[in-house]
C-alpha positions as CSV (number, residue, x, y, z in Angstrom):
1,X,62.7,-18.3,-53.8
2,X,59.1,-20.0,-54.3
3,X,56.5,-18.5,-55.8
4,X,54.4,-18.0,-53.2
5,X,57.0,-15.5,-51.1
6,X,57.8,-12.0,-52.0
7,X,61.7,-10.7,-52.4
8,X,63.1,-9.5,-49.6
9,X,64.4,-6.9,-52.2
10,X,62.9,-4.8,-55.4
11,X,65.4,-3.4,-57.6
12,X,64.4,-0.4,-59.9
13,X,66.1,0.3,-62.9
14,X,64.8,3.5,-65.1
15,X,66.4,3.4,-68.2
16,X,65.7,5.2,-71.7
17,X,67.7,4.3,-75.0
18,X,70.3,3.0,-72.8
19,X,71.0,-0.7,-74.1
20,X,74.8,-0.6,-73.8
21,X,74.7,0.6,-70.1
22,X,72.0,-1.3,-68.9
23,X,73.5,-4.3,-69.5
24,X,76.3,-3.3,-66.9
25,X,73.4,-1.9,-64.8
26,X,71.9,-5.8,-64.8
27,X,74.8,-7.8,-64.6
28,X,75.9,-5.9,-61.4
29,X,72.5,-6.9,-60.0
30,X,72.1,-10.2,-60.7
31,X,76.3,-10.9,-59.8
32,X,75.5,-9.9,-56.3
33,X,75.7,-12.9,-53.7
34,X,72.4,-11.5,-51.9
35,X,69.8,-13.5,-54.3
36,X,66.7,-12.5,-52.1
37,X,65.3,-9.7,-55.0
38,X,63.6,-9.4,-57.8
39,X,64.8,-6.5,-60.3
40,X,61.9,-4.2,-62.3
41,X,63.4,-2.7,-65.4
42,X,61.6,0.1,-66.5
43,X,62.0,1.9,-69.7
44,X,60.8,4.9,-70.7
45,X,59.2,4.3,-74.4
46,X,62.2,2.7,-75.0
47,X,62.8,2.8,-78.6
48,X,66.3,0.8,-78.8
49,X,66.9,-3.3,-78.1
50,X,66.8,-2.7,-73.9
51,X,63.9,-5.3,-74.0
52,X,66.4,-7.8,-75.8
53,X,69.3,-6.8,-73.3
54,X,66.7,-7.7,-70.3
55,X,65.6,-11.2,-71.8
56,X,69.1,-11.9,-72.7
57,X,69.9,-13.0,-68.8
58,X,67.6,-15.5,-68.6
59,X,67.0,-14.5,-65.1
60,X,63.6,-15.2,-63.5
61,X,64.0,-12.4,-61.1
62,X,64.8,-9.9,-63.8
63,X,61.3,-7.9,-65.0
64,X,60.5,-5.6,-67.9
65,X,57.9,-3.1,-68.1
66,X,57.7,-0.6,-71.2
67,X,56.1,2.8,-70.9
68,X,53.3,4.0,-73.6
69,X,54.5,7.2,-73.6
70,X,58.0,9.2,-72.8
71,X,57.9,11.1,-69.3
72,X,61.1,12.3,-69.7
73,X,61.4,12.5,-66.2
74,X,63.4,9.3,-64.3
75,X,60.6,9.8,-61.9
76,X,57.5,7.5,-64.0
77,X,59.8,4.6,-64.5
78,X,61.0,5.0,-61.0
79,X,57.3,5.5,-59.8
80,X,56.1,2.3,-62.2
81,X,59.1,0.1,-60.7
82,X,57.2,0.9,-57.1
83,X,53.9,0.1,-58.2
84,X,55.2,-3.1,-59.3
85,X,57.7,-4.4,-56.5
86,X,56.7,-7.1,-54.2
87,X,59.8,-6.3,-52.1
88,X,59.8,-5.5,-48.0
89,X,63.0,-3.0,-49.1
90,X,63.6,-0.4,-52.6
91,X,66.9,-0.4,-53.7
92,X,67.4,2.3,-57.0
93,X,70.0,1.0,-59.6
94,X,70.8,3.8,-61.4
């Protein structure tokens, strides 16, 4: 995908202290064969490696975005992944 052209499709994943899962959570993402998306990671004041577990895909469509402060709620990371998505279409990867 260039640049210059949004994702058909934003992916939203909320996570908190969730390293181990998430990396299932990502790899199901990025296996798809529909490559038209870009996926937000959001954590919530994550305070484990989920950062690492992101970067570790090497994946220019994969995105991470930390929370200052714990909502508690999967609503703020899920609300943050919306502000952020370029996509025409939402898709929740919970």
């Amino acid at each position: 995908m260039p640049d210059n052209q949004s994702p058909l499709v934003t992916v939203i994943v909320a996570t908190y202290n969730k390293s181990d899962a998430l990396a299932y959570a990502i790899k199901s993402a990025v296996c798809q064969t529909f490559t038209d998306f870009e996926c937000w990671v959001v954590g919530d004041n994550c305070t484990d490696d989920s950062a690492s577990v992101v970067s570790s895909f090497n994946d220019s469509r994969l995105y991470w975005h930390i929370l200052p402060e714990n909502s508690g709620y999967q609503s703020a990371p899920n609300n943050e992944g919306l502000r952020r998505a370029k996509g025409k279409y939402i898709a929740y990867l919970n």
